[in-house]
Each structure stands twice: as structure tokens, then as C-alpha cells.
N, C-alpha and C positions, 0 to 999 in steps of 0.2 A: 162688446168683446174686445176687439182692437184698442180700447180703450182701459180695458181693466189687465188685461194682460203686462203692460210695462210699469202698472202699480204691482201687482202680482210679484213681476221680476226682482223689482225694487226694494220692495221688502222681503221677499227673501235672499236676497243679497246682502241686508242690513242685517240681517237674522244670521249668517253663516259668517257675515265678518266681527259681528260681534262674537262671535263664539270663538273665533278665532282668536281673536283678541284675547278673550275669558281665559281660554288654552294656552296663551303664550303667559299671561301672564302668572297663571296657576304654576307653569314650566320654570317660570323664574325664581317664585316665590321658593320653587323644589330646590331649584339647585343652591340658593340663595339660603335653606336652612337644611341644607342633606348632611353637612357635619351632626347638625344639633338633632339631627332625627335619627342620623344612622343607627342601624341597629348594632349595638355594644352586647352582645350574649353575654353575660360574665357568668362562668357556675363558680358556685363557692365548693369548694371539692378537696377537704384535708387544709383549708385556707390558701386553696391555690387557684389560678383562675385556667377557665378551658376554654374559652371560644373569644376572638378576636376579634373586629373587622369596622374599619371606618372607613367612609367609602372613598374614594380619590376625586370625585364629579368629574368637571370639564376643564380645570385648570393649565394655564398654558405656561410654558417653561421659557426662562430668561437666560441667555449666557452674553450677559452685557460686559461681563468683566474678566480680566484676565486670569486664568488663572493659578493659584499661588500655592504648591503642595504642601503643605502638612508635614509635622516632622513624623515620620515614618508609615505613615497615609500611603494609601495605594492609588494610582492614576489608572489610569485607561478611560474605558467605556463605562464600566462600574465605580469611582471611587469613593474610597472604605476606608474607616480607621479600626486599624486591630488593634486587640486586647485580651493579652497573655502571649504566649509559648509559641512561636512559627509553628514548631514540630510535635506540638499536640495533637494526636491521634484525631480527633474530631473539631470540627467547623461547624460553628450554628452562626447564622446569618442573621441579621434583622435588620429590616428598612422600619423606620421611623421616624414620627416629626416630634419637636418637644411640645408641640401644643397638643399635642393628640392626645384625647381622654383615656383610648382604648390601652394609647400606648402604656399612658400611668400607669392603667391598671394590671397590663405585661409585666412592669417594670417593678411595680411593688409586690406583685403574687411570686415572683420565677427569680429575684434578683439575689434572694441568699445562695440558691441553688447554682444558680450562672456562676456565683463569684466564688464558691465553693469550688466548682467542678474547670475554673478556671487557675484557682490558684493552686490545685493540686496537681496541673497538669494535664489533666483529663480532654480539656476544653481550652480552644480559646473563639472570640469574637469578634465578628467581623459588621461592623456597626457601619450600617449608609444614610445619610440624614436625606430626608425626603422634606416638603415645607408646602404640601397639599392642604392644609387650613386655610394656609395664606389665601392661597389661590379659592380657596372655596368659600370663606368668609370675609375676608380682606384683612389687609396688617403686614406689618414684618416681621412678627413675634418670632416661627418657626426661623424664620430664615439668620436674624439678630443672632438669635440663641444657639442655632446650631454655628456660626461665624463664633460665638465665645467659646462653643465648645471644641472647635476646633483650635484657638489660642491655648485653651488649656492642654491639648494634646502637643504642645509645642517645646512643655515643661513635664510630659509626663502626670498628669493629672486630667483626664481627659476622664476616666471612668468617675472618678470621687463627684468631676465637677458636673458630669450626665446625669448622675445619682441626685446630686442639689438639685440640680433644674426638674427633675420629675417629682421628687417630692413639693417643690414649691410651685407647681404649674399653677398658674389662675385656671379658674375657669375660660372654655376655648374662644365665648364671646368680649372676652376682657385681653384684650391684649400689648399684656403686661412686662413681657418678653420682648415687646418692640422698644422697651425705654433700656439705654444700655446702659445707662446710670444703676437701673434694676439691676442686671446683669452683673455688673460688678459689685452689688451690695451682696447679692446671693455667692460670689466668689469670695468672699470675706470668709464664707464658712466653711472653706478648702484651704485648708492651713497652708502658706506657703506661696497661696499662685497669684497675689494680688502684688502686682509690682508694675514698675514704668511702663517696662515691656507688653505686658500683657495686657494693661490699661492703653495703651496705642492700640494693641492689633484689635482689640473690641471697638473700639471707638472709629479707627478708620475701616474697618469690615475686611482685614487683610484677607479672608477668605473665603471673600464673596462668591471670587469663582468659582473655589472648588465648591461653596455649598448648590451654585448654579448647576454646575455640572451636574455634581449627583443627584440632584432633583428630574434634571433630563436624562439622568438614567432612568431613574424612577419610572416616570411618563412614558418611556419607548420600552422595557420591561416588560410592559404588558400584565402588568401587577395592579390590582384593583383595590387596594385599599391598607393601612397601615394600624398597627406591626403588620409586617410579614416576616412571619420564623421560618429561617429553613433549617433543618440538621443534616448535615453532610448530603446537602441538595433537597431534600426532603420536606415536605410544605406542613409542616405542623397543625394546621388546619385540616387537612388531609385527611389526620391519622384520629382512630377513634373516634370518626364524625366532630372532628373539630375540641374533644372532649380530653385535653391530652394537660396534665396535672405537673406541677413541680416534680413531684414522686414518679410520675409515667415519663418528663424528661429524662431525669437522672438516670431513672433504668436505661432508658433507650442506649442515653450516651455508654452506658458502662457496658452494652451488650456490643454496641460498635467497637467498641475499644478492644473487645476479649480478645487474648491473644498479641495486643500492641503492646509496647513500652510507652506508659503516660512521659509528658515531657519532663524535666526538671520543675518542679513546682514553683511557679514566677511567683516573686519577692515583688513586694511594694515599691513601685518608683520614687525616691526623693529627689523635690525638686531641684530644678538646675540651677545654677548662682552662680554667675561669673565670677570668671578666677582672678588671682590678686595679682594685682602687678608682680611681672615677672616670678609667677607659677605656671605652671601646666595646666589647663583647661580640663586634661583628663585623668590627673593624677592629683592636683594639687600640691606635689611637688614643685620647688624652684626649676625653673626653665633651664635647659642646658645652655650656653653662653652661646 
């Protein structure tokens, strides 16, 4: 007995750390492909998409760098770049990363409607880049990408150049958004934004910080996974069991609206060009002496 009891012990000690084992490494294996598993609902519904959701895992947030505000970027605790009208009757929010599958599929289902109900005043956008891939598969692709699209928001081309980067998203194991050589060949097809300037601020990551920061908004948010839509605070996933259509936004927006004055309908930004020796920067007019 005394004798078979500490084999006994032995092996089931060997039996319960191997499983242990088996279990951390299954846990790994999870977190290590929860992007590429996540569940992506997509309904097809009047060619619009209803259901979101890619999960955020375990990723831990960086603010190694300083950081450098955006031209018309919003700081604090949250920082956002808007898109359209201050004084548009309605706010729709979304956290995103540009590697995110779900998000393409946000972006190409709901983006005539956004940019519709943007430029008529209706709407405007309030875009937070998150770089949850990163962290959950590895790369800098999210983070690269969302730093150029912040460049492009510096010249007023911040939406054209969001729009390139989701239509050209690699697939989320290819990460092809970390080469910022890429970056700027995809900028070629934003008429206008590819110049000195804007070839510096991609290449040295001018806005590392602020993409740092907003990622650790992200993370302390308490938001589980991206897009996240919100309309005037509202979790679009929420509404209609998550079932909610280009056409079910539009309505939403126009029924919050009733009663408001939509803003001026925002005009197209052309971009900035410095001005000529001895003009005005804001007129292009000759400088007063």
C-alpha cells in the first residue's frame, strides 16, 4: 500500500498537469486565432449588412509616444476625427480598426447612406481608430494605417482616404497595411493627398500617439469588439436584435432629426497647397505689406 500510493499520486499529478498544459495551450491556440473565428453575422438584407462584431481578445494598449493632434481631431479621453457639419442634428459614432473584416463589411454595406446623410447635413461622423488585430494577431497593419489616415485628415481627405484603405484591406492574416510604402501607393488613388508632407507624416508615424491613445480608449470603454456603431449614443447592435439595415439607419437618423434644422450640407474638402510666396494662406490673395 505505502508503496503504491506515491505511484498513485504521481501519476495523477502527471495526468492533471498534462491537462493543464493541453488547456493552456488550447487557450492560446483561442486567443491566437479569435480574430479569424470570430463570429462576423453578416445578413444580406436590401444589400445592406445587420449584424457586426469582432472580438477585441486580450490585447494590451501602448502610449509610448507623444502625442500629436490631428488637424481638427478631438482630444481628451476619447480621441475622434469628425466628418461633416459640427451642427448636424445627429452623431453616429464608430470605433474601428482598418484590418477588421467586420469592419469592411460595415463600411461597404452602410457607406453610401453615411455619406449621403452626411453630406446633406443630416449627419455627421465621429470615427475612433481602435488596432485590436494588431494586438490579437500581431503586425502593425491597424496601427500603420490608421497613422496615414490620420496624415490624410491633415489635408482634408481623411474620409476619401478611410474609404481606399477598406476597399483595399488584405485579408486580416496578411499584413499588408504594416508596409507604408503600401500605404502610400494606395494614397495615389486620393487625388491630391500624395506629397512631401504627407509622405513624412506616414513614414515617420506623426501620429503614433494619438492612434495609441485612442486604442486605450478603446480598451478602458468597455466595448468588446469592432465596428461599434453608436447613433446619438445608441448601440446599433442593440436595436432589432442587431438586425439594423442601411434603410432601418436612414430612417432612424431622419426620425431623430424631425423637427431639427439639418446643417448646411458639407461641400467636398480640396486639398491644402501652400501658398505662393507673398500670398495669403487663406485667401490666396497677395499678403498685405
Amino acid at each position: 500500500m505505502s508503496q503504491k500510493n506515491p505511484e498513485g499520486q504521481s501519476s495523477a499529478r502527471e495526468r492533471l498537469q498534462a491537462q493543464r498544459a493541453k488547456e493552456k495551450a488550447r487557450a492560446r491556440r483561442g486567443r491566437q486565432l479569435k480574430v479569424a473565428v470570430a463570429v462576423i453575422a453578416v445578413l444580406a438584407v436590401g444589400g445592406g449588412i445587420a449584424v457586426w462584431a469582432v472580438s477585441a481578445g486580450n490585447e494590451t494598449s501602448r502610449t509610448d509616444n507623444e502625442m500629436v493632434l490631428p488637424k481638427a481631431a478631438s482630444d481628451g479621453d476619447k480621441p475622434a476625427v469628425p466628418v461633416g457639419r459640427a451642427d448636424a442634428p445627429s452623431t453616429l459614432t464608430v470605433w474601428e480598426d482598418f484590418r477588421c473584416p467586420a469592419c469592411r463589411q460595415f463600411e461597404t454595406g452602410f457607406r453610401p447612406v453615411i455619406h449621403e446623410l452626411v453630406d446633406s447635413g443630416q449627419l455627421k461622423t465621429e470615427y475612433h481608430l481602435a488596432t485590436i488585430i494588431d494586438g490579437n494577431v500581431g503586425g502593425k497593419g491597424s496601427h500603420n494605417a490608421a497613422n496615414a489616415a490620420l496624415c490624410a485628415q491633415d489635408v482634408g481627405r481623411f474620409r476619401e482616404y478611410h474609404d481606399v484603405l477598406y476597399s483595399s484591406q488584405p485579408p486580416e492574416t496578411q499584413d499588408k497595411f504594416a508596409d507604408k510604402q503600401y500605404l502610400l501607393q494606395l494614397a495615389g488613388k486620393v487625388k491630391g493627398l500624395v506629397t512631401p508632407a504627407f509622405t513624412k507624416c506616414v513614414n515617420d508615424g506623426r501620429y503614433d500617439g494619438f492612434v495609441e491613445q485612442s486604442n486605450t480608449a478603446f480598451t478602458k470603454s468597455g466595448l468588446h469588439g469592432t465596428p461599434t456603431v453608436l447613433l446619438n449614443g445608441t448601440d446599433l447592435s442593440k436595436v432589432k436584435g442587431g438586425q439594423v439595415t442601411p434603410a432601418v439607419l436612414k430612417k432612424m437618423v431622419r426620425d431623430a432629426n424631425k423637427g431639427k434644422q439639418p446643417a448646411k450640407p458639407a461641400s467636398p474638402q480640396a486639398p491644402e497647397s501652400p501658398a505662393k510666396p507673398g500670398h495669403s494662406a487663406m485667401t490666396g490673395k497677395p499678403s498685405a505689406p
